[in-house]
N, C-alpha and C positions, 0 to 999 in steps of 0.2 A: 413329448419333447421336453426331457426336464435335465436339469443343473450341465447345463454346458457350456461353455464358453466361445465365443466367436467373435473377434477383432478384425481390422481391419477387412472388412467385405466390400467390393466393388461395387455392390447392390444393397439388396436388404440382406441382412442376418440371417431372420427367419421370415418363412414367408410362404400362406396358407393362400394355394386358388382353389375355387371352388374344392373346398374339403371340410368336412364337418363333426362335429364331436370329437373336438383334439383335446388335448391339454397341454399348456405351452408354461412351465413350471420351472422358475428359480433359474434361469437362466440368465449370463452375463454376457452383453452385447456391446461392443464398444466400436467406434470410428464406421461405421457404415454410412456409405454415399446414399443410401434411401432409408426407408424407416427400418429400424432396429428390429420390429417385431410389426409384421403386414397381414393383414388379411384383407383377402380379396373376395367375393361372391362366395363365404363362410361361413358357418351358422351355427349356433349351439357348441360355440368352445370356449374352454377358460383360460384365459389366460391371468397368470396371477404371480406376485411375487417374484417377477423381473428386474435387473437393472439395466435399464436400457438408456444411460446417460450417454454425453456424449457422439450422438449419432448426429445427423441429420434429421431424422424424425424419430422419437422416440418409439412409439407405437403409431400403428396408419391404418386403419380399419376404411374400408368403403364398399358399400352393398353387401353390408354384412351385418346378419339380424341371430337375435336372443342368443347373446355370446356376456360373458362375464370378460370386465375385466376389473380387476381387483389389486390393491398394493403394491401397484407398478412403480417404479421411478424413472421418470423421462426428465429430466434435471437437464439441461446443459444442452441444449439440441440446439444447431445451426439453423432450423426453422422452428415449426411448430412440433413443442413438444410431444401431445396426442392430438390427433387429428383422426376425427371420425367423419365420413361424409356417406351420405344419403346411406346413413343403417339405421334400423328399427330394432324395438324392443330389446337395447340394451344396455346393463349395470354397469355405470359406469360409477366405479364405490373406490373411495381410500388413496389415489392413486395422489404421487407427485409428480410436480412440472414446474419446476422454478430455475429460472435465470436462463430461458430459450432467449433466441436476438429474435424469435416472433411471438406468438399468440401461446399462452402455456395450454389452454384444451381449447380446440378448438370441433363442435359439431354442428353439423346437419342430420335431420332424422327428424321421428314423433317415439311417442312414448317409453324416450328412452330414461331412468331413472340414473342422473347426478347425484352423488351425494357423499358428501366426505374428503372431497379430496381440497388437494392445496395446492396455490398456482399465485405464486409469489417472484418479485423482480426480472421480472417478464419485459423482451424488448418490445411489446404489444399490449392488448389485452389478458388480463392473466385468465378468461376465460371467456370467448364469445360461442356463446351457445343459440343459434337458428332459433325462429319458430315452430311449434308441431305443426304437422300438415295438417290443412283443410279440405275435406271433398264434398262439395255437396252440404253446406254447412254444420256438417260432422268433420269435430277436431279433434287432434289425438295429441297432446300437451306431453313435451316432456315433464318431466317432474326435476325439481330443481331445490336443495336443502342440503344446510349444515356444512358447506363448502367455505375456505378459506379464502381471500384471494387480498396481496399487499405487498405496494410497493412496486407496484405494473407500470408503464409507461402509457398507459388506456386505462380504459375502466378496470376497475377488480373483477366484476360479472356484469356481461352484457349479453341480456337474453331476448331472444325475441319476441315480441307479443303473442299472447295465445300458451303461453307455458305455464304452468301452476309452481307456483313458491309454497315450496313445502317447509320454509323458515328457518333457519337458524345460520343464516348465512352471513359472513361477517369479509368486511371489506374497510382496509385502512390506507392513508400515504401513498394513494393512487392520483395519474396526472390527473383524472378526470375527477374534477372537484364533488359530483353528486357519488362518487364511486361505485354504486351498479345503476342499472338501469333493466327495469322487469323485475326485478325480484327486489325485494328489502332487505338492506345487508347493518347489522349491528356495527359498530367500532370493535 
């Protein structure tokens, strides 16, 4: 699914159920009453190089494991700009999310790899990222580095206990005066 355009949708834009090994590429999604770019019980797709501003949800991943998503922009969303809920093992690299009225990334999951992205003037947290899961006290730790986040109305990154800070992550002119919390965020 690559370089198309899709405006005004009554739903989502795009929108993957159980279906897997896509590629969802360089496409332009604007005004959509749900996320701009969905996947649903998904796995092993890329999606990358989107603009999916302006929507309702930028991107909406949930029950969806070892998917790339990569130099997205979810800039301007009526809720949460990305929102991943209960997916594993996935790259979440490069991606913007600034100036959502909620949370710029928000996940649930384990061992999913944050890193690089930027979630700035956020009307929430500009990035509240879950704990990894625990079973049987084997935990499986997202990884968490080199993320931006400033200027949120919440913390810059707020991660849940049990997740590894992979460092370089830098938080400024956030409400929350320690500005992350779980991970160590530079000025």
């Amino acid at each position: 699914v690559v370089s198309n355009t899709l405006k005004y949708n009554g739903d989502a834009g795009i929108y993957l159920d159980f279906s897997d090994l896509n590629v969802v590429e360089s496409n332009l999604v604007r005004y959509s009453t749900d996320g701009a770019i969905t996947l649903k019980q998904s796995n092993h797709n890329t999606v990358r190089n989107n603009d999916v501003r302006y929507n309702n949800t930028g991107l909406e991943v949930n029950a969806s494991n070892d998917n790339l998503l990569a130099s997205n922009n979810a800039s301007y969303s009526n809720g949460i700009g990305i929102e991943i809920d209960e997916s594993n093992n996935n790259d979440i690299l490069t991606n913007i999310s600034n100036s959502s009225s909620a949370v710029g990334i928000s996940l649930s999951g384990s061992r999913n790899l944050v890193s690089g992205n930027r979630a700035d003037s956020n009307g929430s947290d500009g990035m509240l990222l879950g704990p990894g899961e625990c079973i049987s006290g084997v935990c499986s730790p997202n990884r968490i580095k080199l993320n931006t986040a400033r200027f949120n109305a919440g913390w810059g990154i707020h991660a849940g206990t049990g997740n590894t800070d992979g460092g370089g992550n830098e938080a400024s002119m956030n409400a929350e005066p320690a500005q992350c919390f779980g991970v160590v965020c530079s000025a």
